[in-house]
DOVEXVEX-455104 format. One record per residue: residue number from 1; residue in one letter; x, y, z of N, C-alpha, C in turn. Coordinates in Angstrom, 2 decimals. Layout:
<pts>
PT  resi  resn     n.px     n.py     n.pz    ca.px    ca.py    ca.pz     c.px     c.py     c.pz
PT   NUM     A        X        Y        Z        X        Y        Z        X        Y        Z
...
</pts>
This chain:
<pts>
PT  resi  resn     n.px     n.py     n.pz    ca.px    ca.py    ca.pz     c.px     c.py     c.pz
PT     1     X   159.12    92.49   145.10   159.98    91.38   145.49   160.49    90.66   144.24
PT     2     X   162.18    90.54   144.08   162.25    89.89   142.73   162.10    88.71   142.97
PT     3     X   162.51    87.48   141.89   162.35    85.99   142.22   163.22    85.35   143.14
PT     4     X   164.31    85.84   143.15   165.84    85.48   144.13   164.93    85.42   145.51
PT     5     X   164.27    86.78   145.58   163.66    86.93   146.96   162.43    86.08   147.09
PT     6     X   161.66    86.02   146.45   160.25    85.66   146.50   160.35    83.57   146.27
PT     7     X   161.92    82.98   146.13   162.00    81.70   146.07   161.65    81.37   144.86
PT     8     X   161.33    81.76   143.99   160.63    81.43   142.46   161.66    80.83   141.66
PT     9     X   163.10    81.84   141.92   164.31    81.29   141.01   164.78    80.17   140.98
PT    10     X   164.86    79.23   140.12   165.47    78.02   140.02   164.64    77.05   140.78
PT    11     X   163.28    77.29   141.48   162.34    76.42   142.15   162.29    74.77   141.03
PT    12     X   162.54    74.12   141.68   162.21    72.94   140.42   160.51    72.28   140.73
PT    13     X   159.93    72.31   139.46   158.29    72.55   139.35   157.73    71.48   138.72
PT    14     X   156.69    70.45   138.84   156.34    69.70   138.24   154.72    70.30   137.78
PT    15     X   153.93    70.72   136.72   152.30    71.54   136.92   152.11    70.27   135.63
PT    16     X   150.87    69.62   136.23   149.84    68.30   135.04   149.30    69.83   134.46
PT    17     X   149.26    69.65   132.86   148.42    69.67   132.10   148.78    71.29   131.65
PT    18     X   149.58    71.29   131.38   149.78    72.97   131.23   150.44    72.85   129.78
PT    19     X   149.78    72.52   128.73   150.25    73.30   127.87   148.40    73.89   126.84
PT    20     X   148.03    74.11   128.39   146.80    74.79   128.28   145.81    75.63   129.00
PT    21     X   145.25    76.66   128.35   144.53    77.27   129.31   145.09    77.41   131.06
PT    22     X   144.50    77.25   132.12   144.77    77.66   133.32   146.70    77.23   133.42
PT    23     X   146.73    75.83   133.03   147.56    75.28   132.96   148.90    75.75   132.23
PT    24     X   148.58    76.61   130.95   149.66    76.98   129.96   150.12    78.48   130.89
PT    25     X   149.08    79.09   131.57   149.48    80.10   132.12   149.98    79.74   133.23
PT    26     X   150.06    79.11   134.45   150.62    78.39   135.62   152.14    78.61   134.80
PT    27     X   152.56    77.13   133.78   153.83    77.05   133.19   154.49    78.53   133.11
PT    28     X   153.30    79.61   131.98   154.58    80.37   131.96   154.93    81.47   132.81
PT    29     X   153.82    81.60   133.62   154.06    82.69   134.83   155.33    82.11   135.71
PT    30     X   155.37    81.12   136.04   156.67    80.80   136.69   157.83    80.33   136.22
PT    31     X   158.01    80.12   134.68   159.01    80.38   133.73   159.38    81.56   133.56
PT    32     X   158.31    82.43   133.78   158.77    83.65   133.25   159.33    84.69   134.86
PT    33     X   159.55    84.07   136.15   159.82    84.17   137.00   160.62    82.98   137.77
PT    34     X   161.51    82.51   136.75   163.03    81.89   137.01   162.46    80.35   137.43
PT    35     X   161.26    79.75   137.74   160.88    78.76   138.51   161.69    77.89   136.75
PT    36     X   162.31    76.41   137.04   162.23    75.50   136.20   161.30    74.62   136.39
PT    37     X   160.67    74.31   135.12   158.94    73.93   135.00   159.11    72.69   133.75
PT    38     X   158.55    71.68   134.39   158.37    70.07   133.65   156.93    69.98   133.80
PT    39     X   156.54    69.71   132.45   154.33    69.65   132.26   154.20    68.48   131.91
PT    40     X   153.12    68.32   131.26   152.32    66.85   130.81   151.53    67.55   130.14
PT    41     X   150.94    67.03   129.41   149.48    67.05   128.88   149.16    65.44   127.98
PT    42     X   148.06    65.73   127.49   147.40    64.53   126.34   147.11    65.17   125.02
PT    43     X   147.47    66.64   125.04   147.53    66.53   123.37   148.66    67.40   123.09
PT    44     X   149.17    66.33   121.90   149.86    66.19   121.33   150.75    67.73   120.23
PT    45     X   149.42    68.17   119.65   149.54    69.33   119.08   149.82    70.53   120.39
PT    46     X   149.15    70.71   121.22   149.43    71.43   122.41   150.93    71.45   122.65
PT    47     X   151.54    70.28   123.21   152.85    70.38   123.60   153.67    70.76   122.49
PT    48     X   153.89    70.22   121.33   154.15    70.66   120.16   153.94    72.39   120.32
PT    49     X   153.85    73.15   120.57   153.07    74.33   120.10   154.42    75.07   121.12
PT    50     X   153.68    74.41   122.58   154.47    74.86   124.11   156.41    74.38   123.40
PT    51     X   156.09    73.37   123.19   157.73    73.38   122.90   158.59    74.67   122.12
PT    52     X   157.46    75.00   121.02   158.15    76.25   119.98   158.31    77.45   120.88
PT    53     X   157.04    77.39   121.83   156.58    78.77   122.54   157.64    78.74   123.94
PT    54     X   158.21    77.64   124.13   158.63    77.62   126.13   159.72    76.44   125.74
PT    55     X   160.53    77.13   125.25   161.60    75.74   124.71   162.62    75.54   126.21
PT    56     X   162.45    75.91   126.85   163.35    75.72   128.45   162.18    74.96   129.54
PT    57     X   160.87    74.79   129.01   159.86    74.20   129.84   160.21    72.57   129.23
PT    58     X   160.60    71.50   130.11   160.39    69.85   130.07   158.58    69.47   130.23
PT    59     X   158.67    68.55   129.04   157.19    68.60   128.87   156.99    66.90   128.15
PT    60     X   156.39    65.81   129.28   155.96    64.78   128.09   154.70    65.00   128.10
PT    61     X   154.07    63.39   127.07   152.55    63.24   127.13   152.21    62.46   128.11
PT    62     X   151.22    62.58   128.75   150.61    62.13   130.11   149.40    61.93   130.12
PT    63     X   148.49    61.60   130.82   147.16    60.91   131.09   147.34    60.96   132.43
PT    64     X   147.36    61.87   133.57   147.25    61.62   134.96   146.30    60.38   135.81
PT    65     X   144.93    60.43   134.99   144.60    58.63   135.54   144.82    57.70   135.06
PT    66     X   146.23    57.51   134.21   146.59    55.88   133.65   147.87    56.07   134.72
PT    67     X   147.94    54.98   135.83   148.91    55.08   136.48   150.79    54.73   135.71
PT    68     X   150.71    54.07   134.73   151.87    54.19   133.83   152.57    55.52   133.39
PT    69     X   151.54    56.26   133.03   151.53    57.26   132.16   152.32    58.10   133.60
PT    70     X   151.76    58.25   134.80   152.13    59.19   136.28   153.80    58.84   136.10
PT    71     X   153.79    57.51   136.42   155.37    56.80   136.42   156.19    57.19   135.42
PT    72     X   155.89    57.44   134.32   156.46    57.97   133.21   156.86    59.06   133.32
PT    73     X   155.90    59.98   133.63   156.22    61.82   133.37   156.97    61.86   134.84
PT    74     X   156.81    61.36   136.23   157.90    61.74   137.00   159.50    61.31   137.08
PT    75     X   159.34    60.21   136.37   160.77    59.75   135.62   161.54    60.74   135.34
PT    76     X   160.58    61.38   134.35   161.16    62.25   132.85   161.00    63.12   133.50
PT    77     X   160.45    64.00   134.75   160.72    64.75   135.02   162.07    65.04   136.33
PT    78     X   162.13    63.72   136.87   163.47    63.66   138.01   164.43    63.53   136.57
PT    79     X   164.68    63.67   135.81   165.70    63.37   135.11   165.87    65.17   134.50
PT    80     X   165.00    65.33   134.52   164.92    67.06   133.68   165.22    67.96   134.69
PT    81     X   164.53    68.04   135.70   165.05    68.76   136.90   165.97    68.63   138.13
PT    82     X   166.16    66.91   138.22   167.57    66.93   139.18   166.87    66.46   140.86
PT    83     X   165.30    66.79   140.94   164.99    66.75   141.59   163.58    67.57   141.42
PT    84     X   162.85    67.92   143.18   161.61    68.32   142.83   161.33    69.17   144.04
PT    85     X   160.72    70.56   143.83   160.59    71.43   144.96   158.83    71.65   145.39
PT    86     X   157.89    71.78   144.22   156.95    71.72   144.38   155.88    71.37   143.21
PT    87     X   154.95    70.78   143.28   153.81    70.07   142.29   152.21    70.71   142.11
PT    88     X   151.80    71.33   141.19   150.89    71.50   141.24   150.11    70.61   139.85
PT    89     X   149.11    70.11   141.21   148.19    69.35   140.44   146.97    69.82   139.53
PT    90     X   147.18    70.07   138.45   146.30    70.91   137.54   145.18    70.56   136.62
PT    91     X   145.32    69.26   136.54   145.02    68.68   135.32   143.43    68.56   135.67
PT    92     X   142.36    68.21   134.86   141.03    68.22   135.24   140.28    68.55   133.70
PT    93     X   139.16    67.99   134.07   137.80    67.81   132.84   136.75    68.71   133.20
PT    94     X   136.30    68.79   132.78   134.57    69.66   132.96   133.47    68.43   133.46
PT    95     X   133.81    67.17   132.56   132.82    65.88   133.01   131.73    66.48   131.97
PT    96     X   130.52    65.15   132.40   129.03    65.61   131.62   128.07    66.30   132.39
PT    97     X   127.21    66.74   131.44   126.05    67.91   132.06   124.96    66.93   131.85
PT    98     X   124.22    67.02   132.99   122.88    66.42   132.77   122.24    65.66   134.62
PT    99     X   120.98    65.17   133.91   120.46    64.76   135.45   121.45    63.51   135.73
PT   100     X   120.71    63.43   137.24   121.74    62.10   137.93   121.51    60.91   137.28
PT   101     X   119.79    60.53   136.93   119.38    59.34   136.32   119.39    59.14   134.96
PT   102     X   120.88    60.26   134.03   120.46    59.92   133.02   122.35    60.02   132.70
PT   103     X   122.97    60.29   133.62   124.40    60.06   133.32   125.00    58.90   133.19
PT   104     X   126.47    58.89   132.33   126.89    57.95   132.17   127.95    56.81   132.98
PT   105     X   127.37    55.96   133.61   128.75    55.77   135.00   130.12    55.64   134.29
PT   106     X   130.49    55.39   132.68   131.79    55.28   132.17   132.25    57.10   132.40
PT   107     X   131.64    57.87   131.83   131.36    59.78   131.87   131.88    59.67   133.72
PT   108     X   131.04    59.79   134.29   131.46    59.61   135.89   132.78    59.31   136.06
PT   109     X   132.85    58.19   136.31   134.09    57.20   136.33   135.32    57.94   135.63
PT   110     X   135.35    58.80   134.62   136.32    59.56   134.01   136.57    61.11   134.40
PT   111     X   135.41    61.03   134.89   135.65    62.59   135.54   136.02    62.81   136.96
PT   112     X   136.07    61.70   137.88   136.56    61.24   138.73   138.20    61.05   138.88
PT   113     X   138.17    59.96   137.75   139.47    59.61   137.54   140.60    60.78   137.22
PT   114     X   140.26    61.57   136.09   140.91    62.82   136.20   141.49    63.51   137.16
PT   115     X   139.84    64.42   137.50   139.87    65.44   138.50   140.28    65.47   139.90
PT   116     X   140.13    63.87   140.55   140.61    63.71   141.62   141.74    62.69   141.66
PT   117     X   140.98    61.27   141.05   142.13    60.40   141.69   143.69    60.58   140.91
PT   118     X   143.70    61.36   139.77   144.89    61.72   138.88   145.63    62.33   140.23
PT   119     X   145.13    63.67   140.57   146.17    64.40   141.89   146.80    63.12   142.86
PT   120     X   145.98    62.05   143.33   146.47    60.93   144.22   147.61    60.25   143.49
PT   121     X   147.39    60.19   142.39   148.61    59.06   141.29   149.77    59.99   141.63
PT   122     X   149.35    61.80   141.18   150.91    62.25   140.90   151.22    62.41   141.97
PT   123     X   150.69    62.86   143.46   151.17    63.05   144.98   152.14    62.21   144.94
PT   124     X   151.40    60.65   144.94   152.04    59.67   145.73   153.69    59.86   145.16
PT   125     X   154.07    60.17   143.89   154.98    59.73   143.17   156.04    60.96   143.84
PT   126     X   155.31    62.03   143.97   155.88    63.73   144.04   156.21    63.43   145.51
PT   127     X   155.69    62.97   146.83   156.25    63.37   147.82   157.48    62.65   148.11
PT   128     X   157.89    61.47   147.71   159.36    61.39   148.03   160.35    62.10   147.25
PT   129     X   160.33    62.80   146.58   161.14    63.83   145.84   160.98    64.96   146.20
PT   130     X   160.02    65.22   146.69   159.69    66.34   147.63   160.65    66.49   149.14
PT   131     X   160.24    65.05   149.53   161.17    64.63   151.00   162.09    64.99   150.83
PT   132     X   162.73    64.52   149.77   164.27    64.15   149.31   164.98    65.53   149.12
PT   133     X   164.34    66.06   148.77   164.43    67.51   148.51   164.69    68.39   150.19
PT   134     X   163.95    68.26   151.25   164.01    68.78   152.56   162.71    69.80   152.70
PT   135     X   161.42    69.26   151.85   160.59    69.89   151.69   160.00    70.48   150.51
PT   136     X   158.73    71.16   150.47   158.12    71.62   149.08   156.46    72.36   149.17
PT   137     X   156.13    72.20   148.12   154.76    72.74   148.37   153.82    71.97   147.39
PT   138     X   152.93    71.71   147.86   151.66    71.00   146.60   150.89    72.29   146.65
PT   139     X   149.76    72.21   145.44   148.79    73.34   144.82   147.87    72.23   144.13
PT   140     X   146.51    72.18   145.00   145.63    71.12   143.99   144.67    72.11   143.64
PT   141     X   144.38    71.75   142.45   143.46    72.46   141.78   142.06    71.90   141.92
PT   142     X   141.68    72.85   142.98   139.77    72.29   143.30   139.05    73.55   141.92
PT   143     X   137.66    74.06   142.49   136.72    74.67   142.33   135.71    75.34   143.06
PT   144     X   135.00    76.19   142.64   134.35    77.11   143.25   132.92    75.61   143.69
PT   145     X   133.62    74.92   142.86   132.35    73.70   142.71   132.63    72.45   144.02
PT   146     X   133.43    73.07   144.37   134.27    72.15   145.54   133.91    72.97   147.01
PT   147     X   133.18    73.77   146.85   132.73    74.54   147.64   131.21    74.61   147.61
PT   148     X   130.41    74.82   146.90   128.94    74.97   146.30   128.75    73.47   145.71
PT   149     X   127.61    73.26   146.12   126.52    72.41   145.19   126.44    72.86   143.68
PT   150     X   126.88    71.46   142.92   126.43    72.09   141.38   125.28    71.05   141.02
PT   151     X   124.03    71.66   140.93   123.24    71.00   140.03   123.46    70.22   138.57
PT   152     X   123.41    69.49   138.07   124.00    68.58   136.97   124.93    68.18   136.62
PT   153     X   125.68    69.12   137.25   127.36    68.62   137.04   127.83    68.03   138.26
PT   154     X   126.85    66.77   138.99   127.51    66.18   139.83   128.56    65.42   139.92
PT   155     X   129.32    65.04   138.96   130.70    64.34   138.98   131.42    65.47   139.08
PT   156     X   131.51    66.27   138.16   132.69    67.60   138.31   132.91    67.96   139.72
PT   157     X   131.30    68.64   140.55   131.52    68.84   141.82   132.10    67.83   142.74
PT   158     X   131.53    66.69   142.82   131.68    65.68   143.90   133.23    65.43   143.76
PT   159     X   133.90    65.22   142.42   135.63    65.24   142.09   135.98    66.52   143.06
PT   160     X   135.64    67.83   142.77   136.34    68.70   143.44   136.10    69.16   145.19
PT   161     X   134.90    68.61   145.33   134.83    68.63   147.11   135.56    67.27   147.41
PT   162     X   136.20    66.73   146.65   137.09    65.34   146.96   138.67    66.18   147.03
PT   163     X   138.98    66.68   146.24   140.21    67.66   146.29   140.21    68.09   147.60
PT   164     X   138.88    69.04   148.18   139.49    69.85   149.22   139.68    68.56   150.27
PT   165     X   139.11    67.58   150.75   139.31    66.58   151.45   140.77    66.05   151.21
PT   166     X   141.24    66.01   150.30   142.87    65.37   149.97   143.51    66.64   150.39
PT   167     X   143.04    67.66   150.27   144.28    68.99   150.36   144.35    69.18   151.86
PT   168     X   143.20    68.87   152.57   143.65    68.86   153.82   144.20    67.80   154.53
PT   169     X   143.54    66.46   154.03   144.45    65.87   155.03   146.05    65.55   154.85
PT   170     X   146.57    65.78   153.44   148.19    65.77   152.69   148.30    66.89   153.58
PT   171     X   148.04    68.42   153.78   148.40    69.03   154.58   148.89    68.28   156.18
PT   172     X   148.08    68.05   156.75   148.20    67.17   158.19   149.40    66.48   157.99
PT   173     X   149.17    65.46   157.28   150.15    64.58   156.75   151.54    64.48   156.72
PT   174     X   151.93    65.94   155.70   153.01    65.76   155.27   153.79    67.18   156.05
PT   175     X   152.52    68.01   156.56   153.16    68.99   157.16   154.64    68.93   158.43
PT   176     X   154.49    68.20   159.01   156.38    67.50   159.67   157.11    67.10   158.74
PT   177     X   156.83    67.13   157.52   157.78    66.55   156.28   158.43    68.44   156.04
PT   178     X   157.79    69.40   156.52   158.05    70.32   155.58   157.28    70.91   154.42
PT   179     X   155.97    69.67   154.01   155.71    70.16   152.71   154.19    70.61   152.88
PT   180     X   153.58    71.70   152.63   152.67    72.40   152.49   151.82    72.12   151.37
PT   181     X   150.81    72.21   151.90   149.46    71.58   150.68   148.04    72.44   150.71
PT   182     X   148.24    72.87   149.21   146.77    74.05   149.56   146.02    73.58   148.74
PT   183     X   144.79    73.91   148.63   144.09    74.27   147.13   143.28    75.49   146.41
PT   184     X   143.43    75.75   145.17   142.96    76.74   144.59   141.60    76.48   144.13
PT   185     X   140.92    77.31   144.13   139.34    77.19   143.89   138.83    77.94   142.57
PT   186     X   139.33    78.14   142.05   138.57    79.47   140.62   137.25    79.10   140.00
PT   187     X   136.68    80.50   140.00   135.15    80.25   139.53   135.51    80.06   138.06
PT   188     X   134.46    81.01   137.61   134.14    80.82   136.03   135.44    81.46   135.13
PT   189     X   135.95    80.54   135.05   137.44    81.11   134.18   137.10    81.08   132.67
PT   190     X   137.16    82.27   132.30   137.48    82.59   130.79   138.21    81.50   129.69
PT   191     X   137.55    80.93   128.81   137.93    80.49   127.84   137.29    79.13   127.56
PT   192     X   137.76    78.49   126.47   136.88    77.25   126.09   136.25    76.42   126.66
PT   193     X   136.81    75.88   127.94   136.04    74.95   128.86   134.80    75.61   129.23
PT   194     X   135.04    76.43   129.63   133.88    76.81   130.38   132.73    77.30   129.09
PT   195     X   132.98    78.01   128.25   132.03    78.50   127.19   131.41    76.93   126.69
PT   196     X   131.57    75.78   127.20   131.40    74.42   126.64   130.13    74.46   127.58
PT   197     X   130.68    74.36   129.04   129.92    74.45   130.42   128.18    75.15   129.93
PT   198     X   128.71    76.56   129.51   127.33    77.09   129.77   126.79    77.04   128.54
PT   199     X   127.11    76.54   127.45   126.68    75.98   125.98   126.09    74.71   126.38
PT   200     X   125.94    74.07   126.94   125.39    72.62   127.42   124.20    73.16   128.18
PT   201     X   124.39    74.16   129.56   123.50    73.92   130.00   122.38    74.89   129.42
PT   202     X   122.84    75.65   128.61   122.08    76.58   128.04   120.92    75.72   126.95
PT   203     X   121.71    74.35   126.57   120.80    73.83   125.10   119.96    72.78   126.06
PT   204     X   120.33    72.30   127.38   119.31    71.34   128.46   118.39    72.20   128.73
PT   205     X   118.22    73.54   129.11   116.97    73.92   129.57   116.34    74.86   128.31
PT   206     X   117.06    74.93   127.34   116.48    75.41   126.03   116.32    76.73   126.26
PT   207     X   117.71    78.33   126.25   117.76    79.52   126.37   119.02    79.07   125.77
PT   208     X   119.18    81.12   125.22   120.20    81.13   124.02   121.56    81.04   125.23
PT   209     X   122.63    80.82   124.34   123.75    81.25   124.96   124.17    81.70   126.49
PT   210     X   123.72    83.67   125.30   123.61    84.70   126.10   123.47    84.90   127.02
PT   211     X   122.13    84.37   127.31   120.80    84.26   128.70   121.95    83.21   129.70
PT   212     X   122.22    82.25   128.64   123.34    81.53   130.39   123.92    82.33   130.81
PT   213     X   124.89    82.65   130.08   126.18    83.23   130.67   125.48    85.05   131.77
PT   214     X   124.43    84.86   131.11   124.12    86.29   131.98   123.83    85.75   133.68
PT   215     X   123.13    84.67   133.72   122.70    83.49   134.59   124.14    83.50   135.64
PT   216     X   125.12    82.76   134.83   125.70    82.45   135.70   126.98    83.66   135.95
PT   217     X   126.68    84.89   135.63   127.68    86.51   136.01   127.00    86.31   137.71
PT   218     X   125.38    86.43   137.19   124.51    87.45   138.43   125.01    86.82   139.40
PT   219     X   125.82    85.29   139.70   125.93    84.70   140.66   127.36    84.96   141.29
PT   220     X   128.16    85.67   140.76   129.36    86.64   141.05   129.39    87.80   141.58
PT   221     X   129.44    88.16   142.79   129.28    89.37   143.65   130.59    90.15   142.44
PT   222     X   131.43    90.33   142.11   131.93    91.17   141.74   131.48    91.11   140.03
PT   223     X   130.92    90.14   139.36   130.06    90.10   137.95   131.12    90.21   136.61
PT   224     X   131.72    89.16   137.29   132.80    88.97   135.74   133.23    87.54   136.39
PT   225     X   134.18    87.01   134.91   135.13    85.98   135.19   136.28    86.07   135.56
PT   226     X   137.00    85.29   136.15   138.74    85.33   136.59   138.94    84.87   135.19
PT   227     X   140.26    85.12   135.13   141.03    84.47   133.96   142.68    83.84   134.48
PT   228     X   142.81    82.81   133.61   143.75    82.05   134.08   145.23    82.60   134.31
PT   229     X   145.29    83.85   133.85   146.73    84.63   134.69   145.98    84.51   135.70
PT   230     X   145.00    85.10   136.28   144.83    85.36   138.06   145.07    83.94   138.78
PT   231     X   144.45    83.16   138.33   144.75    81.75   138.69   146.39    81.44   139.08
PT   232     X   147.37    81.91   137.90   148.52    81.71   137.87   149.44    82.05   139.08
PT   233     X   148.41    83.77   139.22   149.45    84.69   140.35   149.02    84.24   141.76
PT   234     X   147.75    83.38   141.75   147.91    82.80   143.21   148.52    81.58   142.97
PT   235     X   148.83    80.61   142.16   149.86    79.81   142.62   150.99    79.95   142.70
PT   236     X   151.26    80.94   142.01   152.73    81.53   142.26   153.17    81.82   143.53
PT   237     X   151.84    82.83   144.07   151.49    83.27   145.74   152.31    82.16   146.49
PT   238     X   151.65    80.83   146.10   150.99    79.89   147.65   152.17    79.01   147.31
PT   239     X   153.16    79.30   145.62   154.84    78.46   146.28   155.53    79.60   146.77
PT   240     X   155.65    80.70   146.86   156.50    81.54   146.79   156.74    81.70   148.34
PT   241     X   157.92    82.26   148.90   158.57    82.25   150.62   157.35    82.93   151.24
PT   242     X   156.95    84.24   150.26   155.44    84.45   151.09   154.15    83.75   151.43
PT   243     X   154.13    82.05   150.77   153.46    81.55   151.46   153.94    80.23   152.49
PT   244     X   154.85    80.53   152.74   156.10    79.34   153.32   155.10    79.51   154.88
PT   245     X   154.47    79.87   155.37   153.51    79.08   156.55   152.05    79.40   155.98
PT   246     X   151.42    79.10   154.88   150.08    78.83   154.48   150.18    76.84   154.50
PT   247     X   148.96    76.71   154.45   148.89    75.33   154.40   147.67    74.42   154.86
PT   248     X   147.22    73.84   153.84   146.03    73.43   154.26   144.65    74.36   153.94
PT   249     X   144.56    75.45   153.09   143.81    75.79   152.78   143.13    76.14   151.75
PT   250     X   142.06    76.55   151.42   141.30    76.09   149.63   141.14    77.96   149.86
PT   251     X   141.93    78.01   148.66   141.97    79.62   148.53   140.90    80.31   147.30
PT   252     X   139.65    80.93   147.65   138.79    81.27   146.07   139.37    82.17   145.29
PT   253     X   139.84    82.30   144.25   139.92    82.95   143.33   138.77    82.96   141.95
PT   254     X   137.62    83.32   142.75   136.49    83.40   142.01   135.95    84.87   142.06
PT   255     X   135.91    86.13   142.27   135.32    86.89   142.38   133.51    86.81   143.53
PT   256     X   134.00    86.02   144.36   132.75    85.17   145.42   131.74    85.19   144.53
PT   257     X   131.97    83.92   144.30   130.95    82.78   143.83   129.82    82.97   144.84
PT   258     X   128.57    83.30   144.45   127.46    83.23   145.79   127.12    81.79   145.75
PT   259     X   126.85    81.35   144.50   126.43    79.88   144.32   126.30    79.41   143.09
PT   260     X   125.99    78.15   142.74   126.19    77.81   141.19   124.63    76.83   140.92
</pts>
């Protein structure tokens, strides 16, 4: 199916936080399949980089939980694209590792703010441009952790079983609007965040590295990581005409996560 067919061409795209990892691949998989794509991020050198690399991608600096910062990048982005077809909410932290009685409520409070209430800042701003538009699609970015209990990383999880709760009821919601609302779930995705993840919990219970990451394979029925193209090609999936009646649902792209 080319992009003409598959709706991708000329889609106008708003994705938080992509001039990185899961995020840098989101941007260019659907750049590189005609979608026009406006990002955010918070660093500085990053976008800098994306600008040399994706000079047709609109891109400011953003902070998804400073509500200024939301108001800002959808400005700059109704001005870059003309309008708005669909939003994926991407942006998100890892948070801190450790017990409940020894975390930090400022640590909390930020990993919160991010991971969940950031998607609420940019919705609110995205669905009348969405309306305006005659419809669209949201893509929130949960976790395999939004599904499973995570031991120590209770802010990360509790943020992302908060996602699937927003993805369904914006589904309900906005679904007579036209606009469709899913979320993506990915397990252990390849690359720095996560090598942070099991470097933490590896130095809390005192085993090398190695021994984590072997830890947390065995818990993958298929015994590897996704990587953030796969991530990419299901959001591509869940805007594209082939998912024009999905909605409302938290899709895994984990290789089934048994548990974490």
């Amino acid at each position: 199916m080319s992009s003409q067919e598959d709706g991708l061409e000329g889609l106008r795209v708003v994705v938080t936080a992509g001039a990185g990892g899961i995020g840098l691949a989101i941007v260019s998989h659907l750049a590189a399949r005609g979608a026009r794509v406006f990002t955010c991020d918070v660093s500085e050198p990053a976008l800098a980089q994306l600008a040399q690399t994706h000079p047709q991608v609109g891109a400011a600096r953003a902070d998804v939980s400073r509500e200024d910062d939301v108001a800002g990048l959808f400005q700059a982005a109704g001005r870059h694209l003309g309008g708005l077809d669909a939003l994926v909410n991407n942006a998100g932290i890892a948070g801190p590792t450790g017990a409940v009685e020894e975390l930090d409520p400022q640590e909390w409070r930020r990993c919160i703010d991010i991971c969940l209430t950031g998607q609420f800042l940019c919705t609110r701003l995205a669905v009348p441009m969405l309306k305006a538009a005659g419809g669209g699609a949201i893509v929130n970015m949960s976790s395999s952790a939004g599904r499973h209990g995570y031991a120590f990383r209770t802010p990360y999880s509790s943020a992302k079983f908060g996602v699937i709760g927003l993805t369904q009821s914006l589904a309900k919601e906005l679904g007579p609007a036209g606009i469709r609302v899913n979320a993506i779930l990915p397990g252990i995705v390849e690359g720095p965040r996560m090598e942070g993840v099991i470097r933490a919990r590896a130095e809390q219970v005192g085993v090398p590295y190695e021994t984590m990451e072997a830890t947390y394979l065995e818990r993958i029925s298929l015994r590897r990581m996704v990587t953030p193209h796969d991530v990419a090609l299901s959001t591509a999936f869940l805007l594209s005409t082939a998912g024009r009646n999905i909605s409302g649902q938290s899709l895994s792209v984990d290789g089934n996560v048994e548990t974490l």
